[in-house]
C-alpha positions in Angstrom: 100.1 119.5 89.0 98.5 118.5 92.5 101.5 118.2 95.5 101.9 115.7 98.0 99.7 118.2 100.7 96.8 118.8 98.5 96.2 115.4 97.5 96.9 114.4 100.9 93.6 116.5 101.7 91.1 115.2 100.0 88.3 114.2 101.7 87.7 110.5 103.1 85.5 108.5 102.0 83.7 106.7 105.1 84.1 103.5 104.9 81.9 100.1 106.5 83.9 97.5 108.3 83.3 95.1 105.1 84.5 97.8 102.9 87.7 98.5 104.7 88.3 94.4 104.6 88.0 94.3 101.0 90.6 97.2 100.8 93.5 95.6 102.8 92.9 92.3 101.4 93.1 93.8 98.1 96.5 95.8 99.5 97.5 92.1 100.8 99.1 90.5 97.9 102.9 91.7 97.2 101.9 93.0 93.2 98.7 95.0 93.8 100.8 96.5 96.7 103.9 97.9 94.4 100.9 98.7 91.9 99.1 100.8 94.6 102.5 102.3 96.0 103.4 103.5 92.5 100.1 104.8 91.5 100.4 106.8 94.7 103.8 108.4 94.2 102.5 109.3 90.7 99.9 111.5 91.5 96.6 112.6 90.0 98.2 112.3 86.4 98.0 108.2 86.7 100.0 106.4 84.5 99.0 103.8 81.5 99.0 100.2 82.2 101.4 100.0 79.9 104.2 102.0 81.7 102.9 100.0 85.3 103.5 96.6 83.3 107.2 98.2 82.8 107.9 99.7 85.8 107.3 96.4 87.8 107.9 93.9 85.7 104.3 92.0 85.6 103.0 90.4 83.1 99.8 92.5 81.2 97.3 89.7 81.9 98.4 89.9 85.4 98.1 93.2 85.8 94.9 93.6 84.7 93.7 90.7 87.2 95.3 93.5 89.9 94.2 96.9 88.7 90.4 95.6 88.7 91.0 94.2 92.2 91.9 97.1 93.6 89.6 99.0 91.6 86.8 96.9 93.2 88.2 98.0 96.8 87.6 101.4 95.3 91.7 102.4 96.0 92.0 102.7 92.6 90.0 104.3 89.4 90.3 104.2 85.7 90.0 107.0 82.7 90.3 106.5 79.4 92.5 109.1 77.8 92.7 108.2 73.8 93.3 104.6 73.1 95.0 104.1 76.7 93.5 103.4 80.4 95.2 105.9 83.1 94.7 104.4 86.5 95.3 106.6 89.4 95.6 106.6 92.9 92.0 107.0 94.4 93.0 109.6 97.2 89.8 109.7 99.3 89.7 105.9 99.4 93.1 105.6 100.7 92.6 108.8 103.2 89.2 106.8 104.0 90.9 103.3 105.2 93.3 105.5 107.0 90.9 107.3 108.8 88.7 103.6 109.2 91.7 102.5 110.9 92.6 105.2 112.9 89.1 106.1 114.3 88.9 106.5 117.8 93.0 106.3 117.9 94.1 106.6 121.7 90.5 106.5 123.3 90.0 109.5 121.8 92.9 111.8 123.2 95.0 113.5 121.0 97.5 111.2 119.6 101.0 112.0 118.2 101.9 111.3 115.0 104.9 109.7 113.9 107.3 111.3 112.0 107.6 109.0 109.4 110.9 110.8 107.5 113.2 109.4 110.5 111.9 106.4 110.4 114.9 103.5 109.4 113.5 101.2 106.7 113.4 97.8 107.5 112.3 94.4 105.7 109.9 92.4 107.6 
């Protein structure tokens, strides 16, 4: 089993201004967001639609209507493995939206990044 560091790693895809829109609209919308989120702290093993419908509490037709959204902003992909789909986290798209958004950060200087661990968590 891949950890966090590896699959934080993988290379990033580059991504085009329209492709980067089509990821955060998909990440716009509050299910295909939890969806995403989950996928992500499951790792490369993915998980079944199945066990996503569970875990969140959304409706199988629904579901399907997200998984193939955010499989169209390529931030997700799909295996078959028996008579099950396994969607995973695609890595290199998140890591290329990321890097889409943080091109150029600070002008070009070297910028600090946040420790995000101390970080309070707050509801917008």
């Amino acid at each position: 089993m891949e950890n966090e560091n590896t699959l934080n790693k993988q290379p990033a895809l580059a991504l085009t201004s329209t492709a980067a829109i089509a990821a955060l609209a998909a990440l716009a919308q509050e299910s295909r967001l939890a969806v995403f989120r989950l996928l992500v702290q499951t790792g490369p093993e993915g998980m079944a639609a199945t066990k996503i419908a569970e875990a969140l509490g959304i409706a199988p037709s629904s579901l399907s209507f997200h998984l193939k959204e955010l499989a169209h902003a390529d931030l997700v992909t799909a295996s078959k493995a028996g008579r099950s789909i396994i969607y995973t986290a695609n890595y290199a798209g998140m890591n290329g939206l990321l890097a889409f958004l943080t091109e150029n950060c600070c002008a070009g200087a070297p910028c600090c990044v946040p420790d995000i661990s101390n970080l309070q968590k707050e509801t917008l």
